[in-house]
MARMIMAR-129018 format. One record per residue (C-alpha): x, y, z. Coordinates in nm, 4 decimals, padded with zeros to 6 digits, m for minus. Layout:
- c1, c2, c3
- X, Y, Z
...
# end
This chain:
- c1, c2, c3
- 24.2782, 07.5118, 14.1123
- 23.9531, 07.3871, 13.9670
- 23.7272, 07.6519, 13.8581
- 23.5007, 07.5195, 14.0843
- 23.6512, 07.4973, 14.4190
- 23.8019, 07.8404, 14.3708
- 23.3958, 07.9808, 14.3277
- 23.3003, 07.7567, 14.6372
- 23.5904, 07.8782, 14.8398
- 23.4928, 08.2239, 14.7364
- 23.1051, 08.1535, 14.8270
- 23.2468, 08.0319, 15.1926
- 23.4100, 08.3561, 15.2023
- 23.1203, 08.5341, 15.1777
- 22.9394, 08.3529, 15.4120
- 23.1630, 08.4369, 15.6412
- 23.1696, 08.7547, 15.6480
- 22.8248, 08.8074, 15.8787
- 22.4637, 08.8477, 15.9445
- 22.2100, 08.7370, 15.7463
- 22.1128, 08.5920, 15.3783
- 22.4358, 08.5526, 15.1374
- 22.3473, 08.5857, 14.8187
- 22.4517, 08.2909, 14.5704
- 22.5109, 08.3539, 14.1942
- 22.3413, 08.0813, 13.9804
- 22.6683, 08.0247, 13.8139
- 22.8578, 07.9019, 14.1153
- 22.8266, 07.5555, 14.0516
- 22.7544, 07.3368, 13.7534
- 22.6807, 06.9912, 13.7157
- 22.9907, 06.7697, 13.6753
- 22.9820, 06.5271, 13.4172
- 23.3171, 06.3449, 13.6067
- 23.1276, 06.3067, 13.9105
- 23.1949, 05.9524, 13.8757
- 22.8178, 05.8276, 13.8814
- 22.6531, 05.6532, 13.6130
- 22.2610, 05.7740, 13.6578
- 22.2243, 05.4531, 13.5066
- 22.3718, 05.2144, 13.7762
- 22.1255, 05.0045, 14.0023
- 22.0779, 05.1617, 14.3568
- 22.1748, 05.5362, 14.2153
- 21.9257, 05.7855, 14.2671
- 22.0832, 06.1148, 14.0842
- 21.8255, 06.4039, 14.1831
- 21.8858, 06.5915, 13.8708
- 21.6991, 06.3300, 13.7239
- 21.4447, 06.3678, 13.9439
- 21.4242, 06.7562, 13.8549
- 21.6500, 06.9323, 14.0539
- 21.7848, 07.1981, 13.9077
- 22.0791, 07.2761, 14.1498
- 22.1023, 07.6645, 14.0016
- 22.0947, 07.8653, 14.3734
- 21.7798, 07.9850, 14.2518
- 21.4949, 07.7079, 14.1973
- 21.3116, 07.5665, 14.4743
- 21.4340, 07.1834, 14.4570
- 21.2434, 07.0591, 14.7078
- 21.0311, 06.8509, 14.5716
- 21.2347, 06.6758, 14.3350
- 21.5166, 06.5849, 14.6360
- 21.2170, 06.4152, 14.8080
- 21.1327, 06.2544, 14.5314
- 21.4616, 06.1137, 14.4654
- 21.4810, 05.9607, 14.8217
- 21.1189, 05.8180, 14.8121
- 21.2809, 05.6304, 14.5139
- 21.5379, 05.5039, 14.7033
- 21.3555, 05.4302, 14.9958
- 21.0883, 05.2564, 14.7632
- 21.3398, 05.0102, 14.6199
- 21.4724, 04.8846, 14.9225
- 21.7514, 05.1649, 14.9681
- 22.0282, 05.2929, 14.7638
- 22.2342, 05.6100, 14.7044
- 22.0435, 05.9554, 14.5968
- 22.3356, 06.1574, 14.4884
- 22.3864, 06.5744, 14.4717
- 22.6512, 06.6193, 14.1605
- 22.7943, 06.9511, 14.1964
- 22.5330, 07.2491, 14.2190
- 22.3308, 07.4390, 14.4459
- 22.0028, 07.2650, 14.5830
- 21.7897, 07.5342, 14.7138
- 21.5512, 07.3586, 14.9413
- 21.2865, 07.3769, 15.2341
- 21.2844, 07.0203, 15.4520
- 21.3948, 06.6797, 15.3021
- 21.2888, 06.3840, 15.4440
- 21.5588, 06.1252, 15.5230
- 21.4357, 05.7431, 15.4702
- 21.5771, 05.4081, 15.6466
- 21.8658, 05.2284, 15.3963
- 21.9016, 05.5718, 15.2094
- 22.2596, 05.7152, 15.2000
- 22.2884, 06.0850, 15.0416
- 22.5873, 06.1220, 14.9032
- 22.7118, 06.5418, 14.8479
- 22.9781, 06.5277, 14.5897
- 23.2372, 06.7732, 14.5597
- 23.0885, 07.1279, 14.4773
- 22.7280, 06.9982, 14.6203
- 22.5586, 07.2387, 14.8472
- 22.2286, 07.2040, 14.9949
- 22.1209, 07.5233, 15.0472
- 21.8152, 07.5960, 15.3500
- 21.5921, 07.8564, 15.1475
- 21.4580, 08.1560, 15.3611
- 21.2117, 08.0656, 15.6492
- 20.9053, 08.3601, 15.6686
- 20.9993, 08.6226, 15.8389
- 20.7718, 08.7844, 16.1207
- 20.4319, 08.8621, 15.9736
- 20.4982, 08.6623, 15.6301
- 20.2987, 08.3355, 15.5439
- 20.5443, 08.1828, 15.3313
- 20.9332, 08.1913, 15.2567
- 21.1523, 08.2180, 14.9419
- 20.9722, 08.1904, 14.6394
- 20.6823, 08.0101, 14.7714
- 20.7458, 07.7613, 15.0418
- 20.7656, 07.6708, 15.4523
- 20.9624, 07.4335, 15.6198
- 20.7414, 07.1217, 15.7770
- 20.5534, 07.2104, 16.1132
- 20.6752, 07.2135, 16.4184
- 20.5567, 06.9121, 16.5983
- 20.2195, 06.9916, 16.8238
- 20.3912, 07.0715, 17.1845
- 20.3673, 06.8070, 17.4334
- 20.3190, 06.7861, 17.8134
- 20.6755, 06.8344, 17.8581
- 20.7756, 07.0822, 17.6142
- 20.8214, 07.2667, 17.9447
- 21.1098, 07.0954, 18.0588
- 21.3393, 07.2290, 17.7771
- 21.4010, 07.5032, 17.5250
- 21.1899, 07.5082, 17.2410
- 21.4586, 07.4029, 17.0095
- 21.5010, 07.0509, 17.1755
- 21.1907, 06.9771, 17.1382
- 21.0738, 06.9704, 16.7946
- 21.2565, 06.8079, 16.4897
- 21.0632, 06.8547, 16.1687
- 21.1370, 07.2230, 16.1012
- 21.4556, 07.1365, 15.9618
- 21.6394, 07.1445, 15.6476
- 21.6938, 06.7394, 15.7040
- 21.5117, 06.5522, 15.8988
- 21.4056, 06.1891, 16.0171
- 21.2138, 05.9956, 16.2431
- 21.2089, 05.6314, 16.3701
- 21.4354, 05.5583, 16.0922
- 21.7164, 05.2792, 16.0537
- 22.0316, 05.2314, 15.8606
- 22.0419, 05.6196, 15.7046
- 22.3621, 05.8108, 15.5897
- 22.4968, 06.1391, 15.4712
- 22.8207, 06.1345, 15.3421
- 23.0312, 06.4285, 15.1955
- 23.2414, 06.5790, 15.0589
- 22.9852, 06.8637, 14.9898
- 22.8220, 07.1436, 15.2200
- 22.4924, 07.1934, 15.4324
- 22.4590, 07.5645, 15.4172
- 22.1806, 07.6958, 15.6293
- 22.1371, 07.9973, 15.5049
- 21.7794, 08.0773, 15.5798
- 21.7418, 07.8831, 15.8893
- 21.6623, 08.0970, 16.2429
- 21.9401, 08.0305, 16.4923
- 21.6305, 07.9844, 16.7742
- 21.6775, 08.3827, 16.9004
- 21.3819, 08.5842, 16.8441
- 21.6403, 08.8745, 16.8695
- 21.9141, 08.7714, 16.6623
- 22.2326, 08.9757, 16.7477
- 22.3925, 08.9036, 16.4151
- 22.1320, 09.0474, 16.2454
- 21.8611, 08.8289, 16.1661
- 21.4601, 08.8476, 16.1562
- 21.3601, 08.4572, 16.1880
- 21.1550, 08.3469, 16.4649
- 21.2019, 08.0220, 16.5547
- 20.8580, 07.9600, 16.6979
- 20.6600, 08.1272, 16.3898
- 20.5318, 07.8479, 16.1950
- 20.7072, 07.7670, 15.8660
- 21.0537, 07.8602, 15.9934
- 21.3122, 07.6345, 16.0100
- 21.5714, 07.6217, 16.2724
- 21.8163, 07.2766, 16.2720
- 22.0655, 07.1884, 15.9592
- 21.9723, 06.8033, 16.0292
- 21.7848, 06.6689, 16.2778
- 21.6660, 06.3062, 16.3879
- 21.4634, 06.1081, 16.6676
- 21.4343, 05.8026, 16.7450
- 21.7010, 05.6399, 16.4749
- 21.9526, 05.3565, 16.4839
- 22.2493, 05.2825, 16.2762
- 22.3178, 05.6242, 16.1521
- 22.6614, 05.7569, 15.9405
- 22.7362, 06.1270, 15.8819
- 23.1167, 06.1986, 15.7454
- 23.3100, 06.3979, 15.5501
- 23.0389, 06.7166, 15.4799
- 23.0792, 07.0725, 15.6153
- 22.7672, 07.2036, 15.7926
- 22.7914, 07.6099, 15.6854
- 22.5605, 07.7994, 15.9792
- 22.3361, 07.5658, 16.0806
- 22.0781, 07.7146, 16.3109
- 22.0129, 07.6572, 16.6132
- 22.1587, 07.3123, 16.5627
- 22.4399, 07.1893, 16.3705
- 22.2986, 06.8467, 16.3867
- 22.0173, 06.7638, 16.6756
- 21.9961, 06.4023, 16.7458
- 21.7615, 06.2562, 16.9890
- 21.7692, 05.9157, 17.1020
- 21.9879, 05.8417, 16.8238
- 22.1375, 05.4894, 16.8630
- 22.4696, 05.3144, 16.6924
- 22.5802, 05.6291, 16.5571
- 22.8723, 05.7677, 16.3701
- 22.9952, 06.1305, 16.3169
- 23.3114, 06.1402, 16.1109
- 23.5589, 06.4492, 15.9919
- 23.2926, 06.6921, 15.9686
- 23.3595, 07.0410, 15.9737
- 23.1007, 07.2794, 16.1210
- 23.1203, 07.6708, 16.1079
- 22.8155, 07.8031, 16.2353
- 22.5807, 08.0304, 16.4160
- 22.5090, 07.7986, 16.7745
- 22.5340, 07.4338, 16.8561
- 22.7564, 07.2527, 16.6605
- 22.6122, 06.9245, 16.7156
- 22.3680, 06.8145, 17.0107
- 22.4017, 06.4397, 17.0912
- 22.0623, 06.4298, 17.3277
- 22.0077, 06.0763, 17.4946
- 22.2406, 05.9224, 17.2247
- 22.3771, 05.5623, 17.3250
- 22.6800, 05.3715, 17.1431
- 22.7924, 05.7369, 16.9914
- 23.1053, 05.7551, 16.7911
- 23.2470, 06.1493, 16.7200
- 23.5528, 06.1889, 16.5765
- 23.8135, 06.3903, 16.3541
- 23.5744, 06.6907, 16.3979
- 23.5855, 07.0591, 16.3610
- 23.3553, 07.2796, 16.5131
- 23.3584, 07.6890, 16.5535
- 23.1053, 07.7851, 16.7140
- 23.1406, 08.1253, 16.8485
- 22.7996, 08.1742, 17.0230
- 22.7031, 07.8486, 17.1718
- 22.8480, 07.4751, 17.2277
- 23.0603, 07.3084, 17.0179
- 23.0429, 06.9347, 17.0912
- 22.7227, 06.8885, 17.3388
- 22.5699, 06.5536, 17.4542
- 22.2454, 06.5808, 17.6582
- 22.0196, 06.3950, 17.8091
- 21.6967, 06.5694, 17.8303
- 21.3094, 06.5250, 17.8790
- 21.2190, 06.6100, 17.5145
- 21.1597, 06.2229, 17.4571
- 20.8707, 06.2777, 17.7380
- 21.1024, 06.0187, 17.9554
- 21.4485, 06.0279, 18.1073
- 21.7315, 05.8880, 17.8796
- 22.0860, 05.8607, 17.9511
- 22.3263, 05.9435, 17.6902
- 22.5255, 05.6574, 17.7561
- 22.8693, 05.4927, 17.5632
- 22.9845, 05.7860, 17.3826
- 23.3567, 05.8551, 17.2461
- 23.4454, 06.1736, 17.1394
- 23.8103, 06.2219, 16.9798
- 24.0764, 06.4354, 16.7599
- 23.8702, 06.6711, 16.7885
- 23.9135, 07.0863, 16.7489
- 23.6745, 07.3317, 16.9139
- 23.7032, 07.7294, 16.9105
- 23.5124, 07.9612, 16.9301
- 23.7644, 08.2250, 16.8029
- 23.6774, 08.2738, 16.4073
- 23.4283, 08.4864, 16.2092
- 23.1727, 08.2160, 16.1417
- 23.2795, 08.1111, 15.7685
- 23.6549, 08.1352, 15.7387
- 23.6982, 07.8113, 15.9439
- 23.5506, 07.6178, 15.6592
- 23.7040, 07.8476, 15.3959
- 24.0537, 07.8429, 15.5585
- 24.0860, 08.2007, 15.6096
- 24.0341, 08.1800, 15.9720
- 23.9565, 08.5593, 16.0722
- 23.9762, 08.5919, 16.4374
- 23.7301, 08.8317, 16.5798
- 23.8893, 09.1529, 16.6829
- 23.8870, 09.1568, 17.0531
- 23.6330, 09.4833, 17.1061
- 23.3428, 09.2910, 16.8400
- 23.2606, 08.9489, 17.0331
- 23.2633, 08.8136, 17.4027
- 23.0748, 08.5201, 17.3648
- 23.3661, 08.2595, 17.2226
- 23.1734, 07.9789, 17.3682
- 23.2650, 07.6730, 17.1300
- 23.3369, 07.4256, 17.4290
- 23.2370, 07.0274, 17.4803
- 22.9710, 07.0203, 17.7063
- 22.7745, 06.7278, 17.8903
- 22.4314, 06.9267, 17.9835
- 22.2640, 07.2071, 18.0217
- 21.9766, 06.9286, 18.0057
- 21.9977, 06.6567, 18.2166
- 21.7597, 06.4711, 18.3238
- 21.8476, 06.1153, 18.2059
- 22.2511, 06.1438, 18.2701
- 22.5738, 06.0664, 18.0886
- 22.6945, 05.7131, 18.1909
- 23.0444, 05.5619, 18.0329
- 23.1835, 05.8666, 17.8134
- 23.5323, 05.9000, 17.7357
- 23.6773, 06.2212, 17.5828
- 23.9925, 06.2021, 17.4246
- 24.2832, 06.4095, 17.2087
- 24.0794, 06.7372, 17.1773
- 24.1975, 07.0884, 17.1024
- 24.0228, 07.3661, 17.2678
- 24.1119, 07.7258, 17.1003
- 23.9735, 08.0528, 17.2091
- 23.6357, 07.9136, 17.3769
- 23.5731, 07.8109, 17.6762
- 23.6727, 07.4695, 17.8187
- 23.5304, 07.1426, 17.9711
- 23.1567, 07.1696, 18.1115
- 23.0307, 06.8389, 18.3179
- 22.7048, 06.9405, 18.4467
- 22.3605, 06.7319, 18.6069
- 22.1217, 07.0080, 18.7248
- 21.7921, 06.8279, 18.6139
- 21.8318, 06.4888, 18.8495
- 22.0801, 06.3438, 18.5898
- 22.3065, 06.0689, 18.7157
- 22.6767, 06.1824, 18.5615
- 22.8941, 05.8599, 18.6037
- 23.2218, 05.6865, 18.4511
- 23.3727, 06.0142, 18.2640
- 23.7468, 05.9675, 18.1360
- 23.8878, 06.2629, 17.9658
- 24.2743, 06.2449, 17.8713
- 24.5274, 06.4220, 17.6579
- 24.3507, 06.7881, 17.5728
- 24.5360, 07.0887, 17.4773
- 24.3898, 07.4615, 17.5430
- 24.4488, 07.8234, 17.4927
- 24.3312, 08.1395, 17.5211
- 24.0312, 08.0310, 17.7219
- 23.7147, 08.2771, 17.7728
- 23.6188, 08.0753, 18.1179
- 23.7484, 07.7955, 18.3174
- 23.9336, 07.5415, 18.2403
- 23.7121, 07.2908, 18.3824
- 23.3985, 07.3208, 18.5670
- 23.1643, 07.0517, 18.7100
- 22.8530, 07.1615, 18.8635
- 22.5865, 06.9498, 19.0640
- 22.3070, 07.1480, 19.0955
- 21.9436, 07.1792, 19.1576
- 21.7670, 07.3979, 18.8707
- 21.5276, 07.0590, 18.8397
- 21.3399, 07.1081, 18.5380
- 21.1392, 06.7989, 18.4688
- 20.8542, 06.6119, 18.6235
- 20.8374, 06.7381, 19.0041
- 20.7306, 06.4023, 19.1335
- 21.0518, 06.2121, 19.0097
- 21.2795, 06.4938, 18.9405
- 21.5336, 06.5132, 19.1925
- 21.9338, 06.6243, 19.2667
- 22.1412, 06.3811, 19.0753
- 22.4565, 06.2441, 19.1235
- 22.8507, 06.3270, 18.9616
- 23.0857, 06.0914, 19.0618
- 23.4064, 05.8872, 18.9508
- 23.5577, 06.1500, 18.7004
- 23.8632, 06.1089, 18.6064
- 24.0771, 06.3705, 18.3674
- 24.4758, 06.3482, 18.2699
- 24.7192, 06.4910, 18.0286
- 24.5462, 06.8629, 17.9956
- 24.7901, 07.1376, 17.9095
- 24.5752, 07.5316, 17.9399
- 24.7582, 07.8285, 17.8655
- 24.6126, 08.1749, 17.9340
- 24.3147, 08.1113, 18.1166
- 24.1442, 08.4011, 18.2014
- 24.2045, 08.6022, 18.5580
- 23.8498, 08.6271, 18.7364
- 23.7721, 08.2536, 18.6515
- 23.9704, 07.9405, 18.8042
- 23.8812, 07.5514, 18.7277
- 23.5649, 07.5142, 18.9529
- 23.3871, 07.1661, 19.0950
- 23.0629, 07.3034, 19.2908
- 22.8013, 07.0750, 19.4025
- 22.5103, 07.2047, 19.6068
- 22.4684, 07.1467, 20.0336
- 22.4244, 06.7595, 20.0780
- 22.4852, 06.6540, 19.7686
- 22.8635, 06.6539, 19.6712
- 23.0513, 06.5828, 19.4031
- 23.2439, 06.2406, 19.4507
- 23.5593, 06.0642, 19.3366
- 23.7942, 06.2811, 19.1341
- 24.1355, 06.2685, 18.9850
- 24.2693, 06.5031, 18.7993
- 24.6493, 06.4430, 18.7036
- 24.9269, 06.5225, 18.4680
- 24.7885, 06.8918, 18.4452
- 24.9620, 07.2045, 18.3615
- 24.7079, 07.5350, 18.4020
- 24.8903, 07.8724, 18.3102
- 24.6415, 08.2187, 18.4252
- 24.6659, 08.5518, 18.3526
- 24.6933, 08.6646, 18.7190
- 24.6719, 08.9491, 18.8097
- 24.4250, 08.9550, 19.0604
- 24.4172, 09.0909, 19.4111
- 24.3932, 08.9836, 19.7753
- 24.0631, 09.1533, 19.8058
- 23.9134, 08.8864, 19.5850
- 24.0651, 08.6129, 19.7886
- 23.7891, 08.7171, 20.0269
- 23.4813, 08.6822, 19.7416
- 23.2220, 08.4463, 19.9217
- 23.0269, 08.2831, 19.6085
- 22.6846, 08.2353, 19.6597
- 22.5192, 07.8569, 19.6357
- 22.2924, 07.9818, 19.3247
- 22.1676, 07.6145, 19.3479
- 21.9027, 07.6084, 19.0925
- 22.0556, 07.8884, 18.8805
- 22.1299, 07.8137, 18.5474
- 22.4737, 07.6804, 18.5130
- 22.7928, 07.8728, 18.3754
- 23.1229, 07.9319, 18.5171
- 23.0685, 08.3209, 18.5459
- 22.7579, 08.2668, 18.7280
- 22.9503, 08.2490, 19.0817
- 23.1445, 08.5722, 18.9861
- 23.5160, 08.6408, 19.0392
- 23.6339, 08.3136, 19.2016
- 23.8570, 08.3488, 19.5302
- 24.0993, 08.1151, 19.4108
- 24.3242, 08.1619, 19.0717
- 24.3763, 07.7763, 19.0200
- 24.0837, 07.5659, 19.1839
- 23.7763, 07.6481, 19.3660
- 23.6726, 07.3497, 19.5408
- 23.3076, 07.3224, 19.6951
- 23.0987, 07.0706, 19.8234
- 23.3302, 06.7946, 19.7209
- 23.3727, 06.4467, 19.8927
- 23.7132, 06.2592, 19.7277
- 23.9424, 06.4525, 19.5028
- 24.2410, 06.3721, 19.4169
- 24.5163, 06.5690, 19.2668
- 24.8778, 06.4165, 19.1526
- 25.1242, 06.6176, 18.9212
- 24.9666, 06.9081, 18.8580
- 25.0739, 07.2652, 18.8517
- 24.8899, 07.6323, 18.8933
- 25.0903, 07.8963, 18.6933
- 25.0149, 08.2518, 18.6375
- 25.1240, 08.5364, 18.3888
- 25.0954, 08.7857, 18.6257
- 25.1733, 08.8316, 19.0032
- 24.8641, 08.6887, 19.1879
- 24.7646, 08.7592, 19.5240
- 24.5094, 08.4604, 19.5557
- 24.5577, 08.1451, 19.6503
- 24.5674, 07.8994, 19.4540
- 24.3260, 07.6642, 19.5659
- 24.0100, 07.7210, 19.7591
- 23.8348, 07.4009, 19.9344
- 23.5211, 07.4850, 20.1234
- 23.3096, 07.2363, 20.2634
- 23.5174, 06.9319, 20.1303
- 23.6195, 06.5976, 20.2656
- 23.8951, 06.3362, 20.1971
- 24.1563, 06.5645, 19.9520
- 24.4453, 06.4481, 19.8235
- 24.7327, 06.6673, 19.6769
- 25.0479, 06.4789, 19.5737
- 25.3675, 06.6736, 19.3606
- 25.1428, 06.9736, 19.3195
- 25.3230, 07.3000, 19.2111
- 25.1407, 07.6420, 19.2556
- 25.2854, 08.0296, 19.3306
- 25.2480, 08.0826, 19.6971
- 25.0834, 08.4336, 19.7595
- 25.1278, 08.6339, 20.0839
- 24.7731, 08.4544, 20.1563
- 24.9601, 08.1023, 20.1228
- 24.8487, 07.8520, 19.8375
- 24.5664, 07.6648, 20.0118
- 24.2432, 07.7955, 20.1843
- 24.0545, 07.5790, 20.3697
- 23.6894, 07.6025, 20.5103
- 23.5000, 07.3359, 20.6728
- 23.7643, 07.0609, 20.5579
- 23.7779, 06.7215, 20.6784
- 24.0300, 06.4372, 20.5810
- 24.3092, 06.6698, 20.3831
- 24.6663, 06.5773, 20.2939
- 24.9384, 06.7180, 20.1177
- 25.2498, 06.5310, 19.9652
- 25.5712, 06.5788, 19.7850
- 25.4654, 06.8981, 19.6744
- 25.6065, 07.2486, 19.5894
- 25.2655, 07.4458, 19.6582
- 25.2951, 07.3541, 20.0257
- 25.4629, 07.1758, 20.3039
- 25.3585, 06.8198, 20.3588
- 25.0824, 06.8415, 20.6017
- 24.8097, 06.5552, 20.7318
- 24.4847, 06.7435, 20.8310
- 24.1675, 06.5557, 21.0098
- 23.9559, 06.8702, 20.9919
- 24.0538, 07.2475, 20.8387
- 23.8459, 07.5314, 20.9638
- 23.9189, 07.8539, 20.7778
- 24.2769, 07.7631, 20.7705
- 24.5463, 07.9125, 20.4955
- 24.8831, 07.6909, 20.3975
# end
């Protein structure tokens, strides 16, 4: 192996291995005189001839941003990283500049001030936050500012970042004024930096083939980010992955993301603009999400699972909200792997209007909450005189295999009184549980929590080991089956307050309860199926099958 790539494999070891700084040794990398670039060449931009160092240990700030002004001031061109370590506060991204990482590049976020300090590693801050607006209020503080970041752009066109080198955030805050991995950064303290890359109000945009090493509170946070293209990266990090916040004509593919304490793939569609958005014409697909892995040994290929006593977050899901005020219109999801996290989230509780979602041919295991859950609620942050309950309607998902979902948590779909969920099939599913619960639970009534934050533990123990069903008009289910690794003695589906629900070759363990519980059902049917006998219902009131 090349004496490089075995000291960058051993620096992603490191990082993996917890909280905090990782030290770097100047001598990791060393500038490669087979990178393949001729500093000479029109349109090249090398930034050691600009002054960067790339030792771990200088500040290169100043002579990255230099580079790209060059390129920017010549019309565009390439600003390349040979191999080395760039130790830098923020970098401005320009329109028609591509930076490309080349093998055994890192870009290294140097140390944001820690409480009480005025300045970071040797001498520096990250840009200022941008002055808070009238509707800062509306979301977290992260989604709302963009130039405390390692990388950064606004109201830029036509800009890349191409790999194969690494983003390592190393002194970026993850956003948590009490970080549980150890950390002292405070994301609102000025100076500190908090996103690996972030960008508003761009078009035409290309990341691909570089590894994001923990990046913050974001991955990569993109705001109204149009014509955009996110290509085999791999991110191993401390929250979000990447946040895809009123994005439109979005392309995300051939990704891996471990995220342990947050989301893994997450459009949004928030107020941070200071207007409603939709994230609209997204594909995401072949992708791999977990939340399983020490952060680190994903991108160094050790992949150390957390022993099961030292973690319970395992979130590293996709995920259409928490914000949502502008919606998600036209998305299709496609040939994912889910692994140790927890699964699909499709959620409006800001007013968003969530429309035209296809999801097909997703594997899972070893979930840490449901399977899938869709919630229509009425949390409503945003502008009170236009904010108001959304819609969620024509979903369709197919071809999902689960195995070992957990026991207190089925699949849930939960709008909110008088405003249901609408139109969804779900087919070609196969859902194996744990089990193990008892009847007592069966009797759990969860509360409405209708402007409650949304999670699928925040209804409790669910009454139901396969599907809890509420405030749902049209849902259709067609080959799919409810197994369980353990003697239940739930049923397997719970409908309350549903109407028109069709169940066709459905295959679920029939408890003592029966497989079906119906409250306040109207229009239900039953078909061909090994759950149940075939049945034709005009109205179900607390009624087992």
């Amino acid at each position: 192996m090349n004496p490089i790539d075995t000291k960058r494999r051993a620096f992603l070891r490191a990082g993996g291995l917890g909280a905090g700084a990782v030290a770097l040794p100047a001598s990791s990398f060393a500038f490669r005189a087979d990178s393949g670039v001729n500093p000479g060449s029109a349109g090249i931009f090398n930034v050691r001839e600009y002054g960067a160092v790339g030792d771990g240990k200088t500040l290169d700030t100043q002579a990255v941003n230099r580079a790209i002004e060059s390129a920017a001031g010549a019309g565009g061109g390439d600003v390349v990283f040979p191999g080395g370590t760039y130790l830098c506060f923020s970098i401005h991204l320009k329109s028609q500049v591509h930076l490309r990482l080349l093998q055994g590049s890192v870009i290294m976020a140097a140390d944001s001030p820690r409480p009480g300090e005025q300045t970071g590693y040797r001498s520096g801050v990250y840009d200022a936050a941008e002055p808070k607006a009238a509707w800062d209020a509306y979301q977290d503080y992260g989604h709302n500012h963009w130039h405390n970041s390692l990388l950064w752009g606004e109201d830029l066109h036509d800009l890349s970042v191409t790999g194969p080198g690494l983003i390592w955030g190393n002194g970026l805050s993850d956003g948590r004024s009490e970080n549980h991995r150890g950390g002292e950064f405070i994301a609102e303290q000025p100076g500190v930096g908090n996103k690996a890359i972030a960008l508003k109000n761009c078009r035409n945009v290309l990341f691909r083939d570089f590894d994001i090493l923990k990046g913050g509170h974001f991955g990569l946070l993109l705001t109204g980010v149009d014509n955009l293209t996110i290509d085999n990266l791999k991110i191993d990090t401390d929250r979000d992955g990447m946040d895809l916040d009123c994005c439109q004509n979005a392309r995300v593919s051939n990704c891996t993301v471990n995220s342990p304490w947050d989301d893994g793939i997450c459009p949004k569609s928030s107020y941070a603009l200071g207007f409603a958005r939709p994230t609209r014409n997204v594909t995401i697909s072949n992708c791999w999400v977990t939340g399983d892995f020490e952060m680190g040994t994903v991108l160094d290929g050790t992949f150390k699972r957390f022993s099961p006593d030292a973690h319970q977050w395992r979130t590293g899901r996709i995920k259409c909200g928490t914000e949502s005020n502008g919606g998600f219109i036209n998305i299709t999801i496609s040939d994912c792997v889910f692994d140790g996290c927890q699964g699909y989230a499709l959620e409006s509780v800001d007013g968003a209007l969530v429309e035209d979602i296809t999801i097909t041919n997703t594997t899972m295991r070893d979930l840490s909450s449901s399977p899938l859950f869709m919630r229509l609620g009425s949390r409503l942050r945003g502008p009170k005189e236009t904010t108001k309950v959304g819609t969620m309607r024509r979903i369709l998902i197919s071809n999902l295999t689960c195995y070992q979902a957990p026991q207190n948590l089925s699949s849930i779909l939960s709008g909110v009184p008088g405003f249901p969920i609408e139109d969804v099939k779900l087919s070609n599913i196969y859902i194996e549980t744990v089990g193990g619960a008892s009847a007592a639970v069966a009797q759990v009534q969860p509360a409405e929590l209708e402007s409650k934050y949304p999670e699928p533990s925040m209804f409790g123990p669910m009454p139901a080991f396969g599907f809890f069903l509420r405030h749902v008009r049209g849902i259709e289910m067609s080959h799919v089956e409810i197994a369980t690794a353990a003697p239940d003695e739930r049923p397997a589906f719970h409908l309350s307050n549903v109407e028109r629900a069709d169940f066709f070759a459905v295959t679920a363990p029939r408890s003592a309860l029966g497989a079906f519980a119906l409250e306040n059902v109207k229009d239900f049917r039953i078909g061909w199926s090994r759950a149940a006998p075939d049945v034709t219902l005009e109205r179900a009131q607390n009624k087992m099958l």
